[in-house]
C-alpha positions in Angstrom: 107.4 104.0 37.5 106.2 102.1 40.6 103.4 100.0 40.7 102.5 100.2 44.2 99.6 102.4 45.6 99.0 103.2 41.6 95.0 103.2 40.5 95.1 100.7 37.5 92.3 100.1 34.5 92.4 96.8 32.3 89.5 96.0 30.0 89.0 92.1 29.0 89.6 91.8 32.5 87.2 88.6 33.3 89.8 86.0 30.8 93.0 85.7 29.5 95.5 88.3 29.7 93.4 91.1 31.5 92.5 88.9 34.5 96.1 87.5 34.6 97.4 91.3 34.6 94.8 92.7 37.2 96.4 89.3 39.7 99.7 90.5 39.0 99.5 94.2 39.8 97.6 93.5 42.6 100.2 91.4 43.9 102.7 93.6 43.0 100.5 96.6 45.6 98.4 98.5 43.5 95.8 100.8 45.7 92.6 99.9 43.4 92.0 98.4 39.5 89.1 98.7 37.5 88.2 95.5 35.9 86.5 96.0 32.5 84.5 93.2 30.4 81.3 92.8 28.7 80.4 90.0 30.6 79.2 89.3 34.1 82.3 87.1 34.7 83.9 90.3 35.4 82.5 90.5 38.9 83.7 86.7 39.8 87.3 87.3 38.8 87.3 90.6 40.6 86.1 88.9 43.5 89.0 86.1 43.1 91.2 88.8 42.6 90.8 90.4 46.0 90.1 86.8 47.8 94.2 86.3 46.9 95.1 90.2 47.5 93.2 89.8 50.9 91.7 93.2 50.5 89.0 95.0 48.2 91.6 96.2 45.6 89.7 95.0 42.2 86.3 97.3 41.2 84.2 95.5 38.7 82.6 96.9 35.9 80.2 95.6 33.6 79.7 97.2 30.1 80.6 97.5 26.5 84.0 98.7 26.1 83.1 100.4 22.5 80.6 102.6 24.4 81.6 105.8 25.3 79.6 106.9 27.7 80.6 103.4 29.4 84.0 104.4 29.2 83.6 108.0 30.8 81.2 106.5 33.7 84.2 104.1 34.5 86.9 106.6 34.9 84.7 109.2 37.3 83.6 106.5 39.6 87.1 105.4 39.7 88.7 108.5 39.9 86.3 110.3 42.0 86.4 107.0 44.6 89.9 106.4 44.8 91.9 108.7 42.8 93.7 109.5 39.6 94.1 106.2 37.0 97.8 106.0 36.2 98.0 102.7 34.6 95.8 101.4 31.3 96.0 98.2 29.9 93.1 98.0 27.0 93.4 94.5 26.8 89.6 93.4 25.7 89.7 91.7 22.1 88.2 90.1 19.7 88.4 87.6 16.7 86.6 87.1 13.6 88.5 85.1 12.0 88.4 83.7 8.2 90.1 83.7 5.0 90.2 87.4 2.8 88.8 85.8 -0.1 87.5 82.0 -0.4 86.0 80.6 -3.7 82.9 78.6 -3.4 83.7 75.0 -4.6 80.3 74.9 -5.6 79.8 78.0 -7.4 83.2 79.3 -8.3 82.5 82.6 -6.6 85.2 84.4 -5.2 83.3 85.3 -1.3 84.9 88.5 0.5 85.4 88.5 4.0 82.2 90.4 5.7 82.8 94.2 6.3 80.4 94.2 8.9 82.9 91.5 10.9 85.6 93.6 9.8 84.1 97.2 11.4 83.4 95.2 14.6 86.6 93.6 15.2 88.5 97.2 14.2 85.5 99.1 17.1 86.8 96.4 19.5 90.6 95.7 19.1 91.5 99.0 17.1 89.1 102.2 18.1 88.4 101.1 21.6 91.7 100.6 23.3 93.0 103.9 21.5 90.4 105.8 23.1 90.5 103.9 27.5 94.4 104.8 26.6 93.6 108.9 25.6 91.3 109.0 28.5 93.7 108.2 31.1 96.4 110.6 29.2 93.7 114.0 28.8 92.7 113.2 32.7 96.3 112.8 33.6 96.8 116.3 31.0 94.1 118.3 32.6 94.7 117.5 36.7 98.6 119.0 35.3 97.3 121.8 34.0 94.9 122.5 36.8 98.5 121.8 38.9 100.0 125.0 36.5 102.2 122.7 35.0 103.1 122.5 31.0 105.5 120.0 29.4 106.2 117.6 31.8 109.9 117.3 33.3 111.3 114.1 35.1 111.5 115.5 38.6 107.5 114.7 38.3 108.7 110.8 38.0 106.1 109.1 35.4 102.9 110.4 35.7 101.5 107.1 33.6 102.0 104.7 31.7 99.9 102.7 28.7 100.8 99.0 27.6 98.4 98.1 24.5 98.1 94.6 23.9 99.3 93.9 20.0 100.1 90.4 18.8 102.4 88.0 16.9 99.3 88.0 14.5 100.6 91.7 13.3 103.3 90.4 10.9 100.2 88.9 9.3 98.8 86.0 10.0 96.5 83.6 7.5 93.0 83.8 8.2 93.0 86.8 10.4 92.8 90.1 8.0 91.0 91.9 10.2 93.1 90.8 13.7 96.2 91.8 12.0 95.0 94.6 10.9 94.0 95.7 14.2 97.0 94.9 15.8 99.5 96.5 13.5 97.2 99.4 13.8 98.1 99.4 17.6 101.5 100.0 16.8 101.1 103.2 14.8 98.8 104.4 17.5 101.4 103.8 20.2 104.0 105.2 18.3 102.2 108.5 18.0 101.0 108.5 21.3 104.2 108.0 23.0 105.6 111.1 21.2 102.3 113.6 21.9 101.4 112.0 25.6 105.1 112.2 27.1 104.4 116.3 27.4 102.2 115.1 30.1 104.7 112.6 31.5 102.5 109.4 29.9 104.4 106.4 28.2 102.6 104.2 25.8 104.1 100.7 24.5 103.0 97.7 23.0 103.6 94.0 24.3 102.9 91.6 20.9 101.9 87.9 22.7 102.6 84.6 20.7 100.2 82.2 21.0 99.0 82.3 25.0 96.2 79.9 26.6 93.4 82.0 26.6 89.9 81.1 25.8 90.3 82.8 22.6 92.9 80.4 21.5 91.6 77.5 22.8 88.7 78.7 20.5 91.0 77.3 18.1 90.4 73.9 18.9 93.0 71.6 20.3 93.7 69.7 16.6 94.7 72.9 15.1 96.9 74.2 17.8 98.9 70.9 18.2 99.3 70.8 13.9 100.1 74.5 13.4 100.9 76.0 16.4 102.9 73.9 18.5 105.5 72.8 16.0 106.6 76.3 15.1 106.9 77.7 19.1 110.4 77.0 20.5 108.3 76.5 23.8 106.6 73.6 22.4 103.5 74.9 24.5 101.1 78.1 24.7 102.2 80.5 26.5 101.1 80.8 30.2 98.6 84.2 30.8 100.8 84.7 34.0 104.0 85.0 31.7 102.6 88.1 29.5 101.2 89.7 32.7 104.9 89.4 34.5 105.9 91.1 31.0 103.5 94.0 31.3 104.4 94.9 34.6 108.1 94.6 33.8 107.0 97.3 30.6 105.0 99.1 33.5 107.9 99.2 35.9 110.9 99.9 33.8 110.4 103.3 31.8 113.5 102.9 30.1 111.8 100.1 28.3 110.0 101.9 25.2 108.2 100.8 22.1 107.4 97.2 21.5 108.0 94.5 23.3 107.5 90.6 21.7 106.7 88.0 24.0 106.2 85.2 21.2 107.9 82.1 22.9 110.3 81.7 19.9 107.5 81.7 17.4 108.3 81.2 14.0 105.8 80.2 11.7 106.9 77.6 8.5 106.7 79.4 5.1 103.1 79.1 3.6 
């Protein structure tokens, strides 16, 4: 599938992995990209974005990406301004991190991680992108079927193509019930996407990151990456934003390339 003159959609794309993916398509000639995030950042790294692409390729929008009707505004402006979005990368994310169960030294009381933390993280990292990614594929179904067309054949050539964002952390991970959970969750939902939205000519994957410099790991605090994260990545350093977005577009590009793809730097984690 090529990426130039496509109409792409990342969310989380003021940080991390979205911004360094909506850089890299737009070098690599996409016509326009919606750039997704909660925050206001959104509309300074869309503005960087263009600065380097030396044209008005990157369309900010601000919102919640667990909002629907946000979600539904974002793909008419876009698709009513510039045409029909092809590419989704659902890459907004979240972390809530703590143990399933700690004991109170104190009291001896065995404390549960919060439900309410886990619903949030699974509207964010689970529900959300599921539901950018089966936009794009029912918009992509319906302009078909306005076309007269059924199941879709490859003379058409892709008609899109979905790369959720999963993680290392999906093989389970201490302290992170709820971020696993989402992520191996992301699998399933690709893998039963991919079967249903290749009628229409969609592809859906998932790309699992190791451990990349994004303001969510640095979150982590630099002690705790250089005593358990470093030591068990081949690298011996985080992985570079830039290096997962070059992997993306490669999973973009390439539709022989199905499924998951694991971008983990050679980590291996040392038995608890």
């Amino acid at each position: 599938m090529e990426i130039k003159d496509r109409i792409a959609l990342i969310t989380g794309g003021a940080s991390g992995i979205g911004r360094a993916v909506s850089f890299e398509l737009a070098a690599k000639g996409v016509k326009k990209i919606a750039m997704v995030d909660m925050t206001d950042q959104v509309i300074a790294a869309a503005a960087e974005v263009n600065k380097e692409a030396g044209a008005e390729i990157a369309v900010p929008f601000q919102g919640n990406v667990t909002d629907e009707a946000f979600r539904q505004e974002v793909f008419e402006t876009m698709e009513n301004d510039y045409g029909m979005i092809s590419i989704c990368v659902p890459a907004a994310g979240i972390t809530r991190d703590a143990l399933a169960i700690k004991v109170d030294k104190e009291t001896k009381k065995a404390n549960i991680y919060p439900v309410e933390n886990f619903k949030l993280v699974v509207d964010v990292n689970l529900i959300a992108p599921i539901y950018w990614a089966m936009q794009m594929i029912a918009n992509i179904a319906e302009d078909r079927a306005r076309e007269g067309l059924k199941k879709w054949h490859p003379d058409e050539g892709v008609r899109g193509t979905v790369v959720f964002i999963g993680s290392i952390s999906s093989q389970g991970n201490k302290g992170q019930v709820s971020y696993a959970s989402t992520k191996a969750g992301l699998e399933g939902a690709a893998a039963t996407l991919t079967k249903e939205a290749i009628f229409h000519g969609v592809r859906c994957g998932v790309i699992h990151p190791g451990f990349t410099d994004t303001p969510m790991v640095r979150a982590m605090g630099e002690e705790y990456i250089e005593k358990y994260v470093l030591p068990d990545t081949q690298l011996g350093r985080l992985i570079r934003p830039q290096e997962i977005a070059d992997a993306i577009c490669f999973m973009i590009s390439n539709s022989a390339v199905s499924g998951e793809l694991w971008a983990d730097a050679g980590w291996h984690p040392s038995p608890a």
